[in-house]
TIZA-673457 format. One record per residue: residue number from 1; residue in three letters; chain; x negated, y, z negated of N, C-alpha, C in turn. Coordinates in steps of 0.001 Angstrom, whole numbers, plus 500000, padded with zeros to 6 digits. Last residue first. Layout:
NODE   nr  rest  kette     n.x     n.y     n.z    ca.x    ca.y    ca.z     c.x     c.y     c.z
NODE  NUM   ALA      A       X       Y       Z       X       Y       Z       X       Y       Z
...
This chain:
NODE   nr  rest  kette     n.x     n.y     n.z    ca.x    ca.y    ca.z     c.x     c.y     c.z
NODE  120   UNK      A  526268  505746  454098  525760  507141  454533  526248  508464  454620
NODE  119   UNK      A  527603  503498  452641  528182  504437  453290  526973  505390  453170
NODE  118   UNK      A  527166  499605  452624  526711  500943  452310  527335  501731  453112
NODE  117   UNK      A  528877  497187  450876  528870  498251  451877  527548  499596  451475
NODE  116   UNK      A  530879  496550  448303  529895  495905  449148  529351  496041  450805
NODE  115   UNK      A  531588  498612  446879  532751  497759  447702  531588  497348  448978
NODE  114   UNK      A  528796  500544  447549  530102  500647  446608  530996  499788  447414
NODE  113   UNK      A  526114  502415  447764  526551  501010  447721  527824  500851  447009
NODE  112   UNK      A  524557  505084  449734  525193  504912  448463  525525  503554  448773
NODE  111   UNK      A  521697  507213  450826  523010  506038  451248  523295  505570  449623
NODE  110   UNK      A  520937  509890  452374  521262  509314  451168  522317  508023  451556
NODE  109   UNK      A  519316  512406  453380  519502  510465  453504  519908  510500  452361
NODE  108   UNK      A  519962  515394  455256  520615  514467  453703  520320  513453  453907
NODE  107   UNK      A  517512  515683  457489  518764  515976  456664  519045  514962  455831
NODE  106   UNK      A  513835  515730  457061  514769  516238  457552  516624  516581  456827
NODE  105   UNK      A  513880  512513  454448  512919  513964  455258  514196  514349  456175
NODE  104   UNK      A  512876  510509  451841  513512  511438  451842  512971  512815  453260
NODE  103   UNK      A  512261  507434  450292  511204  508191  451642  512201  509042  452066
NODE  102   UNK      A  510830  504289  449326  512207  505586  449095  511260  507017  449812
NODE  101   UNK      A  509311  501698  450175  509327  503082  449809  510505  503622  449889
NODE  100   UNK      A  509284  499243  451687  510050  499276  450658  509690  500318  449638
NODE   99   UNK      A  508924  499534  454592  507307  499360  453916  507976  498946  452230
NODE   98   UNK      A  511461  500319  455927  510972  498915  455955  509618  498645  455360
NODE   97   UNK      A  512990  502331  452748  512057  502377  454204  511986  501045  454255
NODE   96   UNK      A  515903  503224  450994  514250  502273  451545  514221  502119  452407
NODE   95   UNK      A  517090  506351  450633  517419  504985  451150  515959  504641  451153
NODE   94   UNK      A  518306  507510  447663  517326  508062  448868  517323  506533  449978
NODE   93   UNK      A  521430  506984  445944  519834  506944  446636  519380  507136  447154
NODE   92   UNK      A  524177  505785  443964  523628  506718  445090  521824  507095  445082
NODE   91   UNK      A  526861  504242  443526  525319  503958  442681  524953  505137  444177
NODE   90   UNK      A  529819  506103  442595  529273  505315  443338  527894  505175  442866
NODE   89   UNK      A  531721  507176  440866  531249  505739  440519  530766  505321  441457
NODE   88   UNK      A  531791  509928  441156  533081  509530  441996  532424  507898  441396
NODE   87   UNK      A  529204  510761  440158  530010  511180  439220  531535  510599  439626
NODE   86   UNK      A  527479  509886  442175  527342  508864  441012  528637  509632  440103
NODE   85   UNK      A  527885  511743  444569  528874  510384  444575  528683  509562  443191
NODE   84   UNK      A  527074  514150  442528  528211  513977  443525  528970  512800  443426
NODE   83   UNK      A  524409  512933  442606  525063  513241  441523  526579  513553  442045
NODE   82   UNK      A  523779  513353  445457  524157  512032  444910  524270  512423  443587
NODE   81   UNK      A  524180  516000  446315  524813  514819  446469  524988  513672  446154
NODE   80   UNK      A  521804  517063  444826  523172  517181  444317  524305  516860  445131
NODE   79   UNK      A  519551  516084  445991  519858  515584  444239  521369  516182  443751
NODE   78   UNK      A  519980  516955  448270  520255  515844  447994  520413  515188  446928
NODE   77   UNK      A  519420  519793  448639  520469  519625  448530  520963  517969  448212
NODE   76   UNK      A  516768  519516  449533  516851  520263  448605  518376  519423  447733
NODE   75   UNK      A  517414  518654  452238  516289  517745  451226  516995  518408  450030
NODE   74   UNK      A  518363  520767  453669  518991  519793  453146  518486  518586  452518
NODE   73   UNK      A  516162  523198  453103  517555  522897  452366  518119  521597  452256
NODE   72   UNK      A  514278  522617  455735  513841  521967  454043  515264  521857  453479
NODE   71   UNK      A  514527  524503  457382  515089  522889  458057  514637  521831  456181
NODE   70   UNK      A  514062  527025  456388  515560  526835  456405  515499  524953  456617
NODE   69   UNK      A  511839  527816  454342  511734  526493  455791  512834  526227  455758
NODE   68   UNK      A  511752  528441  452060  511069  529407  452752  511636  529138  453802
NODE   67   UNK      A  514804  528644  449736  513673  527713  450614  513110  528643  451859
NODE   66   UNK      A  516995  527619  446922  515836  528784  447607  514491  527626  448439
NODE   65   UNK      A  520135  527416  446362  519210  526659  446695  518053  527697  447654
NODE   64   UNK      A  522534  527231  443606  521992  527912  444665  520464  527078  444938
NODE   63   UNK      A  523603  526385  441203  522653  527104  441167  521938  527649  442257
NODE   62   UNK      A  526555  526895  442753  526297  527657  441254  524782  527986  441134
NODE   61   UNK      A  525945  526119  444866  526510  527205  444682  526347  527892  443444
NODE   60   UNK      A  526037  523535  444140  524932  523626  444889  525429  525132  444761
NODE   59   UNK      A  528457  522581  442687  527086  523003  441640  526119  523267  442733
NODE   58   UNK      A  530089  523025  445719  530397  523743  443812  528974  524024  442665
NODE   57   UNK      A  529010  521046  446942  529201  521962  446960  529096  523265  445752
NODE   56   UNK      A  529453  518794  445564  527978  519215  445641  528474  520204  446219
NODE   55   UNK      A  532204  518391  444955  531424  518550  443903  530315  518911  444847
NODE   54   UNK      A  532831  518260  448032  533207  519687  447426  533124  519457  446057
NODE   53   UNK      A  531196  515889  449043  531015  516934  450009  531626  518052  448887
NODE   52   UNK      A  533507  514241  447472  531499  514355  447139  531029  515430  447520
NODE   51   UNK      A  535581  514490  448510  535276  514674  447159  534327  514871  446807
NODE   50   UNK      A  535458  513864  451081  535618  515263  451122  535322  515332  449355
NODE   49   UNK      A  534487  511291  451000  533805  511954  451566  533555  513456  450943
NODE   48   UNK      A  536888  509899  450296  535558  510035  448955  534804  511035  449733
NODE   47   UNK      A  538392  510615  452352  538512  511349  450968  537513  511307  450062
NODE   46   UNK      A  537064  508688  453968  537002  509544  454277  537230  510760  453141
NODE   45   UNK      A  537436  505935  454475  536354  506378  453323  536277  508043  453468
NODE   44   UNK      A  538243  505821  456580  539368  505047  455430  538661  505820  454370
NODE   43   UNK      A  536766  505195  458633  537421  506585  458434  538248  506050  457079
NODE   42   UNK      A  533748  504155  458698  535025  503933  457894  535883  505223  457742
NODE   41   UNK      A  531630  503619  461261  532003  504766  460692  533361  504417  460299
NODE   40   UNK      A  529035  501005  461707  530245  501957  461923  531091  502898  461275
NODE   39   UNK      A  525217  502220  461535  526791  501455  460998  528002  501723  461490
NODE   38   UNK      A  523181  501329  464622  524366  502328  464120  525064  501356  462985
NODE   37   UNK      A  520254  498921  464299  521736  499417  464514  522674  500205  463847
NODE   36   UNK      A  517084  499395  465302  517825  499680  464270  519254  499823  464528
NODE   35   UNK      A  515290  500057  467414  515668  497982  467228  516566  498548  465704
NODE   34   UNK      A  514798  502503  468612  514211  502051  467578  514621  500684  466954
NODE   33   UNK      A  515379  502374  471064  514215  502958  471073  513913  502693  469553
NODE   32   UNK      A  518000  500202  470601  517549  500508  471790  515554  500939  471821
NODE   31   UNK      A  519505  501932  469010  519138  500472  469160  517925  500182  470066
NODE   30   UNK      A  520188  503997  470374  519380  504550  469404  518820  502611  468881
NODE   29   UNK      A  521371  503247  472980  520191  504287  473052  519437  503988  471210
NODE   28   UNK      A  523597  502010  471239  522722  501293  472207  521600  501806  472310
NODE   27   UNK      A  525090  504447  470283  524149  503444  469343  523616  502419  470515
NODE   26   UNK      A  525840  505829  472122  524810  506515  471320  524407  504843  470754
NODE   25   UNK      A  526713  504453  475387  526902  504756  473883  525569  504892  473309
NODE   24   UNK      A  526338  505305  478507  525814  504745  478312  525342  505026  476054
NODE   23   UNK      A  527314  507685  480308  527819  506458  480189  527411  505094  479230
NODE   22   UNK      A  523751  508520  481396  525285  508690  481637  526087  507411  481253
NODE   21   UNK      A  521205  509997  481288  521677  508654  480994  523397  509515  480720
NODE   20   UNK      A  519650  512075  483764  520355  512296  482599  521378  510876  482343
NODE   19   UNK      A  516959  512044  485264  517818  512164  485039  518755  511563  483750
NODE   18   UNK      A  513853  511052  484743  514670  512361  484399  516151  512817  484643
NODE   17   UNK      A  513857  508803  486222  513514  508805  484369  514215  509796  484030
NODE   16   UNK      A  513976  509352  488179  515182  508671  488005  515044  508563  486197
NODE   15   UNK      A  511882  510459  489110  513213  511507  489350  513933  510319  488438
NODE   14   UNK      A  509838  508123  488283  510235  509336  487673  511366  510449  487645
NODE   13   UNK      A  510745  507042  490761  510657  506489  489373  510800  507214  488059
NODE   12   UNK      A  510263  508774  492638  511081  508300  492786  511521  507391  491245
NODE   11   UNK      A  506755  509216  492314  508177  510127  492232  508877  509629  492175
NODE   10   UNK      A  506471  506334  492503  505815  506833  491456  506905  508173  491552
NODE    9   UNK      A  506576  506119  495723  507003  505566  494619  507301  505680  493203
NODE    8   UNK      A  504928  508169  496190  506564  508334  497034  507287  507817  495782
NODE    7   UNK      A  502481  507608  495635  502980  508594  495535  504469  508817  494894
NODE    6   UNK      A  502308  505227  497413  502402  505016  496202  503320  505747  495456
NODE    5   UNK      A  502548  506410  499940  503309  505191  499910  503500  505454  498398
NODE    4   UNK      A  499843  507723  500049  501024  508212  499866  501865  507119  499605
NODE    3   UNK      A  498320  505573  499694  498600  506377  498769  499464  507263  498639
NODE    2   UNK      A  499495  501940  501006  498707  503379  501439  498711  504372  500021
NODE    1   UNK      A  499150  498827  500000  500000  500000  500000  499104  501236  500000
């Protein structure tokens, strides 16, 4: 095969990298690049949601939360979500890593265990 030939090829592979995945569900993609599967989402669980979500609210307000690095807050904000769900009787945590570290970055991790399940 000549070099242009190659070229041709090699573009053509690439136009097609760059286009835009269509059709094709979030949790597959995220399966996918990291072998980790989406949980599904319990709308049933949804009130504990809004209960946890407006206690951490409330004491995140009261004492307020100071941060140079706006993308830091929601770290910040995690010791008073899970006081949140431990005050609704859920057990609540930073989640374990596959090394079996507790390992907290970017937005809220927190996964909780309740009715044999975890909810994120």
């Amino acid at each position: 095969m000549n070099e242009n030939k190659q070229v041709e090829i090699l573009e053509s592979v690439i136009k097609q990298m760059l286009n835009p995945i269509r059709n094709i569900p979030l949790y597959l993609i995220i399966e996918s690049i990291c072998g980790n599967k989406i949980l599904e989402y319990d709308l049933s669980e949804n009130e504990v949601l809004k209960k946890a979500k407006k206690l951490s609210s409330i004491n995140i307000n009261k004492e307020g939360i100071k941060s140079v690095r706006p993308n830091e807050v929601g770290n910040y904000a995690e010791p008073f979500i899970i006081e949140a769900f431990e005050s609704l009787g859920f057990s609540a945590s930073i989640p374990i890593t596959n090394e079996g570290g507790k390992r907290s970055a970017g937005y809220p991790d927190i996964c909780q265990f309740k009715w044999q399940r975890f909810l994120y």
